[in-house]
C-alpha positions as CSV (number, residue, x, y, z in Angstrom):
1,X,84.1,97.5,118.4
2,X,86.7,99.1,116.3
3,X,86.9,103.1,116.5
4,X,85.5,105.7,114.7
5,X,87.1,107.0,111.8
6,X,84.9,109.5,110.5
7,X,81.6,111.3,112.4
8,X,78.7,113.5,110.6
9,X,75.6,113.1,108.9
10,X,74.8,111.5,105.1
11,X,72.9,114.2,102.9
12,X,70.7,113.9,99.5
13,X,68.0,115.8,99.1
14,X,66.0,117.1,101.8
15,X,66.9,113.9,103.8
16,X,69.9,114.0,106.5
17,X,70.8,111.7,109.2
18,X,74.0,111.3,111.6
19,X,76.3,108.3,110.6
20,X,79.7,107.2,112.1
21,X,82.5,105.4,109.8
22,X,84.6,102.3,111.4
23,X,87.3,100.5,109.3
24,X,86.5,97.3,108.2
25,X,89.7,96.4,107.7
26,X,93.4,97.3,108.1
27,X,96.4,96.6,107.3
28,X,98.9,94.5,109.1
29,X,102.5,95.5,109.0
30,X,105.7,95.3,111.3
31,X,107.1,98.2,112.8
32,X,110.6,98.5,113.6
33,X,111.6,100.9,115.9
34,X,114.7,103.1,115.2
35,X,117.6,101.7,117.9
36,X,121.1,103.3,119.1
37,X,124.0,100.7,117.9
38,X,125.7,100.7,121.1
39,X,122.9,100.1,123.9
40,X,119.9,99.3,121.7
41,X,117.7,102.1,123.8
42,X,115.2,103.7,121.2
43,X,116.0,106.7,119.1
44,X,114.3,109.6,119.9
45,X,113.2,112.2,116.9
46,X,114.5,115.8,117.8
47,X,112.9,119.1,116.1
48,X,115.4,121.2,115.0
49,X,115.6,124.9,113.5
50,X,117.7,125.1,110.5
51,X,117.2,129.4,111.3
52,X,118.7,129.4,114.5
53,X,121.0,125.7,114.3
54,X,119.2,124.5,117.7
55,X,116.8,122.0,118.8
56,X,113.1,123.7,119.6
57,X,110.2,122.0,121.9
58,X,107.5,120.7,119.8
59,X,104.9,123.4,121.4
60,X,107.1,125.8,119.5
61,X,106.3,124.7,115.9
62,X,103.6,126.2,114.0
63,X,101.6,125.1,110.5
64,X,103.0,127.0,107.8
65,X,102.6,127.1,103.8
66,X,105.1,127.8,101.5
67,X,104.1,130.7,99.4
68,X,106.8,131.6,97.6
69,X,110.6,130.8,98.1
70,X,111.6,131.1,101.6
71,X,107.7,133.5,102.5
72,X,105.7,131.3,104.6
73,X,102.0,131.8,105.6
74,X,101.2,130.5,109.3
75,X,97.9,128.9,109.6
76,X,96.1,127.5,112.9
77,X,93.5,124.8,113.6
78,X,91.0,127.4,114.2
79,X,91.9,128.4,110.6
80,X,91.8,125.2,109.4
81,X,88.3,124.4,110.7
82,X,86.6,127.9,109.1
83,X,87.6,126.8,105.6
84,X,86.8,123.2,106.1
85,X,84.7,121.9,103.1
86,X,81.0,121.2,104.0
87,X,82.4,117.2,103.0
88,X,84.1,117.8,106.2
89,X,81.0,117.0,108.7
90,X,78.5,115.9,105.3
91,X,79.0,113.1,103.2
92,X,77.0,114.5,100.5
93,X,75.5,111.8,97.7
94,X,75.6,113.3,94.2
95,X,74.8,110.6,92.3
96,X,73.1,107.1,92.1
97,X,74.2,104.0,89.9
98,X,73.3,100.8,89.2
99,X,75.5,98.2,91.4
100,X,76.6,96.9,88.8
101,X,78.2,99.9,87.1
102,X,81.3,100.8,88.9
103,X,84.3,99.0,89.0
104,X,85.6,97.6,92.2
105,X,89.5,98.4,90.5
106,X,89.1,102.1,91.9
107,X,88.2,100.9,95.6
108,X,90.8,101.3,98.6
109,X,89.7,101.4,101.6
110,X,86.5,99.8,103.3
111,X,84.3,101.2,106.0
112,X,81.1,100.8,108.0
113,X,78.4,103.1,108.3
114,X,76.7,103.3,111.5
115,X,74.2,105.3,112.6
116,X,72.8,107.3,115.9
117,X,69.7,105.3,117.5
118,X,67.7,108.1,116.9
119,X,68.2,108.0,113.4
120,X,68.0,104.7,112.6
121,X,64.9,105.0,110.6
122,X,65.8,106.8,108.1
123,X,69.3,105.1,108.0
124,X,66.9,101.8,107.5
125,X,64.6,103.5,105.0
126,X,68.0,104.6,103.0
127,X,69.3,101.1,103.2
128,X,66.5,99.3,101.9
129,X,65.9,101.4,99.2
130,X,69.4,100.8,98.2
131,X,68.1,96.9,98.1
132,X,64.9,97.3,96.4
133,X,66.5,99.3,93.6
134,X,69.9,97.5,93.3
135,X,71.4,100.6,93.3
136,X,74.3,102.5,95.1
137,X,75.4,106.1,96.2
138,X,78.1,108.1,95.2
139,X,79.1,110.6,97.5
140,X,81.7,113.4,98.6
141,X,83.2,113.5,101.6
142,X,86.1,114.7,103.6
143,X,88.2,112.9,105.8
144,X,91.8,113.0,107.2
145,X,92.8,116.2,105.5
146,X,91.5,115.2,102.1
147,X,88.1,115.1,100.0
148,X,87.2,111.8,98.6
149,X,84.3,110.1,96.5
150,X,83.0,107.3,98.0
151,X,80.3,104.6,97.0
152,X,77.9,103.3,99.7
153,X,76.3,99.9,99.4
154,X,74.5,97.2,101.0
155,X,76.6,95.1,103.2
156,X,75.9,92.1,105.3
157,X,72.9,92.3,107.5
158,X,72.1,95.8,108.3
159,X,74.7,97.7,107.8
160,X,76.1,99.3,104.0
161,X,79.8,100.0,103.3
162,X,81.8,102.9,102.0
163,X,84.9,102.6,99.8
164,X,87.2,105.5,99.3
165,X,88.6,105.4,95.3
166,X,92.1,105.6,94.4
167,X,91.7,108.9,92.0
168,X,94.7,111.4,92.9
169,X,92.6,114.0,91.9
170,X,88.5,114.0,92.2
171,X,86.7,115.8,89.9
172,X,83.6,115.7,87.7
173,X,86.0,114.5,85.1
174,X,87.1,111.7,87.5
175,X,83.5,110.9,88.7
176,X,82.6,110.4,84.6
177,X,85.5,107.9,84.4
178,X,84.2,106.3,87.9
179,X,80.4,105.4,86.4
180,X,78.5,105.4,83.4
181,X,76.6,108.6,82.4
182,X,73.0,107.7,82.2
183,X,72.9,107.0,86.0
184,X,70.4,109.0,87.6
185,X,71.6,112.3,89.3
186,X,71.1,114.0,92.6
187,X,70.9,118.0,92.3
């Protein structure tokens, strides 16, 4: 089974259940490894302060954003997680459209959606009415660092897909350029 990519709970209304994302499909690529001319033993990366001209130990770098030229803020992972959005453990459906009404040009990636055993009522409820009304969801949700709108569908059997969309920037402008306007809305 492949792993989990993503782990929280689907959201509309007063209706929320746990779901887990896997990838449905990735990429194949070669990897070449970076090699030393002379005895072909691999290259390893070194981190090095430009401050002080001398290699440092990874455990000795820290997260920092660039305020202003040459002022850095530090930030930690317990920072981080405080001002995670609520996309971050909630994918949260804003909208539902016709599936026939968004263009598959803005997909990227694919997923499936799984859910917890004890949830799988409501998951099943969810999906079939995604059947009986040919319709999809639109939702938010935040993985990897990044927000992004996603549409969930019926798939094969009983599980529904989501697929991530390519806009650089999501917005409500961007979601209007994503489906028509007379879709029904989630508030």
């Amino acid at each position: 089974m492949p792993a989990v990519v993503w782990k929280g709970f689907v959201s509309f209304g007063l209706v929320t259940f746990p779901v887990r994302l896997f990838a449905a499909a990735r990429a194949e690529h070669i990897q070449f490894h970076m090699l030393h001319h002379k005895d072909l033993s691999r290259v390893k990366e070194v981190w090095y302060c430009a401050e002080e001209n001398k290699p440092i130990d990874r455990c000795d770098i820290v997260k920092g954003y660039e305020a202003s030229k040459g002022k850095y803020v530090v930030v930690d992972d317990e920072e981080l997680k405080k001002i995670a959005p609520g996309t971050a453990t909630t994918m949260e459906i804003v909208q539902f459209v016709r599936n026939d009404e968004v263009d598959p040009i803005y997909f990227e990636s694919s997923y499936f959606v799984g859910t917890e055993e004890n949830a799988a009522k409501p998951y099943q409820l969810f999906l079939q009415a995604l059947i009986l009304t040919k319709y999809h969801a639109i939702a938010k949700l935040a993985m990897h660092g990044r927000e992004h709108i996603v549409l969930i569908r019926p798939g094969n059997g009983s599980r529904y897909c989501t697929r991530s969309s390519r806009f650089a920037r999501y917005s409500a402008d961007s979601l209007d350029k994503l489906v028509c306007r007379n879709a029904p809305s989630i508030v």
